[in-house]
Rosetta silent file (secondary structure, phi, psi, omega in degrees, C-alpha in Angstrom):
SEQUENCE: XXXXXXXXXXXXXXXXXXXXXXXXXXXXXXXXXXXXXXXXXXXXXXXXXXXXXXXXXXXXXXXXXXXXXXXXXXXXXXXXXXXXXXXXXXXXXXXXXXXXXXXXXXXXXXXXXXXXXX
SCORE:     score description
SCORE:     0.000 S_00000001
   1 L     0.000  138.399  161.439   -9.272    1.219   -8.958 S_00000001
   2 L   -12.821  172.615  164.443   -6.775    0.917   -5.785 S_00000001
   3 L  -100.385  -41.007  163.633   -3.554    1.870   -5.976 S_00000001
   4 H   -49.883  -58.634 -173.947   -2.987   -1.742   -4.476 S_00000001
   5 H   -58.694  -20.403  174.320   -5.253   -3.320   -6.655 S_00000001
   6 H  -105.513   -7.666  156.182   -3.367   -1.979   -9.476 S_00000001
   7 H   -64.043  -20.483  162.918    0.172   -3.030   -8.192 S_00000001
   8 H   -87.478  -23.367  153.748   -1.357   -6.752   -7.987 S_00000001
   9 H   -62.281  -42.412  174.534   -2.469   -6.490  -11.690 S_00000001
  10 L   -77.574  170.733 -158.717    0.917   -6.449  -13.183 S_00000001
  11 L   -82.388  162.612 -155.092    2.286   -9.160  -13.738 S_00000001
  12 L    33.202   76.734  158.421    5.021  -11.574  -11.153 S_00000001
  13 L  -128.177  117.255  166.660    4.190   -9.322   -8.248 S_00000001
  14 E  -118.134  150.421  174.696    4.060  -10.189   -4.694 S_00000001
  15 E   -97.205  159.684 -173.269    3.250   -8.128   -2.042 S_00000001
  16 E  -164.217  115.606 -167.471    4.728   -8.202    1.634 S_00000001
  17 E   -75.696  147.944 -177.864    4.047   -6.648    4.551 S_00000001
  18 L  -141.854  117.338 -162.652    6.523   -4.379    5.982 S_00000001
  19 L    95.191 -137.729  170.002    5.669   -2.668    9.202 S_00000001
  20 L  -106.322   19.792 -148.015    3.079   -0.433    8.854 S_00000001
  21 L  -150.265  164.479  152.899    3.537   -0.497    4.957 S_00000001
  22 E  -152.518  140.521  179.584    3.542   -2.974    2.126 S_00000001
  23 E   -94.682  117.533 -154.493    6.362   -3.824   -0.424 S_00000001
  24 E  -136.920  119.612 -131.695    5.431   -5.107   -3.688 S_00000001
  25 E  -132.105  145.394  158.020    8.370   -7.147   -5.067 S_00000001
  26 L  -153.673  126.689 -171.445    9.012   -8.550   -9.048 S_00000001
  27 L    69.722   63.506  169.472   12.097  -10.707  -10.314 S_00000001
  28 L    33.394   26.990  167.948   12.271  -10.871   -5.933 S_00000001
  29 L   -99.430  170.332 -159.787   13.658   -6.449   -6.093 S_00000001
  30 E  -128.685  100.071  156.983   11.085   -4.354   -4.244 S_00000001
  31 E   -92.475  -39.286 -168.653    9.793   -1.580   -7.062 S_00000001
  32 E  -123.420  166.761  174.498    6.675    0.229   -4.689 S_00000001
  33 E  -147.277  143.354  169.068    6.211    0.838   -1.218 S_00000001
  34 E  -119.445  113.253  162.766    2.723    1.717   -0.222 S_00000001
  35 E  -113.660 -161.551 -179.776    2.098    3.859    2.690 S_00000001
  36 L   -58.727  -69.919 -155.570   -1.288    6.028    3.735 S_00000001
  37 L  -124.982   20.571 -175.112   -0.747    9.337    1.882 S_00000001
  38 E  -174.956  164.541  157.541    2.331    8.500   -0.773 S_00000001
  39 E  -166.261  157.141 -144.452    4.180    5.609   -2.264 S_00000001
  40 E  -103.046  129.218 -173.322    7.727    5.330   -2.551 S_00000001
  41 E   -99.978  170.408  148.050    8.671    3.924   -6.715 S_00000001
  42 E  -125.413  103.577 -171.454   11.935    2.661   -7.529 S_00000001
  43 E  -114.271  160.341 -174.022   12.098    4.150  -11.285 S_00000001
  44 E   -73.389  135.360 -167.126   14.985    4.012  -14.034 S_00000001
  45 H   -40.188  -35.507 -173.622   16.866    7.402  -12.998 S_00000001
  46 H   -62.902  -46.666 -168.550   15.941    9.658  -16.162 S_00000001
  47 H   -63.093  -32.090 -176.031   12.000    8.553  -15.852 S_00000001
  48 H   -67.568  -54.067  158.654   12.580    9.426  -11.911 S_00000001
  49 H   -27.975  -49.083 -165.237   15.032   12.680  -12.529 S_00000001
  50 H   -74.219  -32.045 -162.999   11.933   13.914  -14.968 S_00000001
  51 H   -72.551  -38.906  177.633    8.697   13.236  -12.321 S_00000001
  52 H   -74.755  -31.172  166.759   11.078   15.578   -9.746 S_00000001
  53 H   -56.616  -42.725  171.540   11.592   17.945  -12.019 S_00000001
  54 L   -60.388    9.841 -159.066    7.680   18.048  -12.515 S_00000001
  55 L    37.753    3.100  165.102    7.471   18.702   -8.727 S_00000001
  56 L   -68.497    3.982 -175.623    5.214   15.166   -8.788 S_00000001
  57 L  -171.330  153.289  176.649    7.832   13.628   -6.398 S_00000001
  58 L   -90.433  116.931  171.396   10.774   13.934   -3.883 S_00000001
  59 E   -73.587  149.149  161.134   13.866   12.150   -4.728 S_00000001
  60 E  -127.082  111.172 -168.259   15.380    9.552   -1.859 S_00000001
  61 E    52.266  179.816 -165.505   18.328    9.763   -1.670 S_00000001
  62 E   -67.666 -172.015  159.878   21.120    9.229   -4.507 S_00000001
  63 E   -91.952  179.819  171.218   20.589    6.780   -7.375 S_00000001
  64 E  -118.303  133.708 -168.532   22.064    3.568   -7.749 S_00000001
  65 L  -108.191    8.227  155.822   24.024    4.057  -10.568 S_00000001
  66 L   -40.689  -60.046 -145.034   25.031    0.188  -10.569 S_00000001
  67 L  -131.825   10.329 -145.922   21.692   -0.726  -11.988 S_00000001
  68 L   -10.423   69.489 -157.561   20.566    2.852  -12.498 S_00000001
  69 E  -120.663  141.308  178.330   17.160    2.824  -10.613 S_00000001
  70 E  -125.107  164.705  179.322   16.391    5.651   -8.164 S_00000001
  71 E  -110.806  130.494  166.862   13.802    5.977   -5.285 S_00000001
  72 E  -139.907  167.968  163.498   11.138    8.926   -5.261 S_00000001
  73 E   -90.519  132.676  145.065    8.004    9.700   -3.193 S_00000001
  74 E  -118.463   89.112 -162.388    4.782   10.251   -4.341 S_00000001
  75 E   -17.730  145.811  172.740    2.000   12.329   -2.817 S_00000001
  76 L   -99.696  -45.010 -177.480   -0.943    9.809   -3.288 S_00000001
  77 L   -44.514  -55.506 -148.299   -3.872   12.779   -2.771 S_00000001
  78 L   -90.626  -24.823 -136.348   -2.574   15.624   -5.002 S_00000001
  79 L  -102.450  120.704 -172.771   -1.545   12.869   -7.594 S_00000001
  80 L   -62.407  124.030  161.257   -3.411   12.123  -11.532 S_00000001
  81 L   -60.659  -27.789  159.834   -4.593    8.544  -11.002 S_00000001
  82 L   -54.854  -61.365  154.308   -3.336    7.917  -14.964 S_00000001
  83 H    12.551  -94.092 -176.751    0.139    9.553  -13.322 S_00000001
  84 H   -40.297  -33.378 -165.548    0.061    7.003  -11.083 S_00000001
  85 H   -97.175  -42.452 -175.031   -0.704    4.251  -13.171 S_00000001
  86 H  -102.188  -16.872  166.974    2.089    4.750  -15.550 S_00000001
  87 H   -76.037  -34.309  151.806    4.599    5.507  -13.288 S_00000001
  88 H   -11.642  -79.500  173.714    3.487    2.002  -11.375 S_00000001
  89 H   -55.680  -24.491  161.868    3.769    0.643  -14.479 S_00000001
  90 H   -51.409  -46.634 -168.551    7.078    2.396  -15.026 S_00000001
  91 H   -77.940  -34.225 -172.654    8.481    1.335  -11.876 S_00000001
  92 H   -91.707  -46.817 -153.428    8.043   -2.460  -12.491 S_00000001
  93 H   -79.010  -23.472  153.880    9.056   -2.858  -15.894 S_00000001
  94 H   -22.755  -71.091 -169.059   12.467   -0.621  -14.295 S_00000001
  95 H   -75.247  -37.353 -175.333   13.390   -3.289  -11.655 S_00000001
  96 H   -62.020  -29.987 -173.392   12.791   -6.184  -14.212 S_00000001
  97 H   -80.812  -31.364  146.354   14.618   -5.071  -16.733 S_00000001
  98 H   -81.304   -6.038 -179.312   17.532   -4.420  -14.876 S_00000001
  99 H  -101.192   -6.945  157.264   17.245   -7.507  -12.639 S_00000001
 100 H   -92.191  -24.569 -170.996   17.509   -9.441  -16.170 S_00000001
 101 H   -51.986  -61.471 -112.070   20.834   -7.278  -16.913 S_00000001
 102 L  -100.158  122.616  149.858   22.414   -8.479  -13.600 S_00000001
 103 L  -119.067  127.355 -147.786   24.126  -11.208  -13.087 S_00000001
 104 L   -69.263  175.825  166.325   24.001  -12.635   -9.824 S_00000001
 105 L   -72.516  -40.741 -161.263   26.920  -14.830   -7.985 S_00000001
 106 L   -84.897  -21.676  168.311   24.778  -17.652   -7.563 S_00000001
 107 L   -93.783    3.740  170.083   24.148  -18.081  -11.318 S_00000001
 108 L   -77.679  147.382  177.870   26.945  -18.045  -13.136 S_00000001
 109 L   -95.630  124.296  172.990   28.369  -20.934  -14.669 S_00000001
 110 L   -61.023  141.229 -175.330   32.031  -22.288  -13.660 S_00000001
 111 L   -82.061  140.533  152.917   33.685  -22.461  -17.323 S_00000001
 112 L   -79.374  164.669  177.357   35.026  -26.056  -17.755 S_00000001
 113 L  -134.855  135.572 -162.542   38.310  -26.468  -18.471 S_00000001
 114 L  -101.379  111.617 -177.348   38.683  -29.741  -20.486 S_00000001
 115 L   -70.220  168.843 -169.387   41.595  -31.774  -19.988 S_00000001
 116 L  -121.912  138.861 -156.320   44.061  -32.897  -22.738 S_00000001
 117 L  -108.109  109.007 -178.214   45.032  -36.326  -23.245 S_00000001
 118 L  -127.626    0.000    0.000   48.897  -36.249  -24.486 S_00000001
């Protein structure tokens, strides 16, 4: 199966083109990038730290250790299509799971403060 086709199988994922490329977005973060001969993951830093250690991918740049999700490359050619498939799968359940951690600006709730009747 694609490599697209299986980035459109998991589940809340839209794709978007960007460029020459497409960005495949869940809880609205960007986890994949797809170009021609690689695609760029955004994985939780250890699972990412271990695939570079494996020489299956090039770290970009540091991580962000906010949310602790890192960016590597991945050769698409040289690369086990199961690999691939579980780091995919790696990669998504990454940004969701930290994009439920987070809490945004726009969603927090103002505390009441109740007035007192004296």
């Amino acid at each position: 199966m694609p490599i697209r086709d299986l980035l459109l199988a998991l589940p809340f994922v839209v794709s978007k083109r960007l460029n020459a490329r497409e960005g495949f977005f869940t809880a609205g973060r960007m986890f994949a990038l797809l170009a021609t001969d690689r695609i760029l993951l955004r994985l939780a830093t250890p699972t990412g730290e271990a695939v570079v250690e494996r020489d299956q991918a090039q770290p970009l740049g540091d991580p962000d250790l906010a949310v602790g999700l890192s960016w590597v490359s991945v050769p698409l050619p040289a690369s086990n299509p199961e690999e691939i498939e579980r780091l995919l799968t790696a990669a998504h359940d990454a940004v969701r799971r930290a994009s439920r951690c987070r809490l945004r600006p726009g969603l927090r709730r103002r505390r009441r403060v109740g007035r007192t009747v004296g």
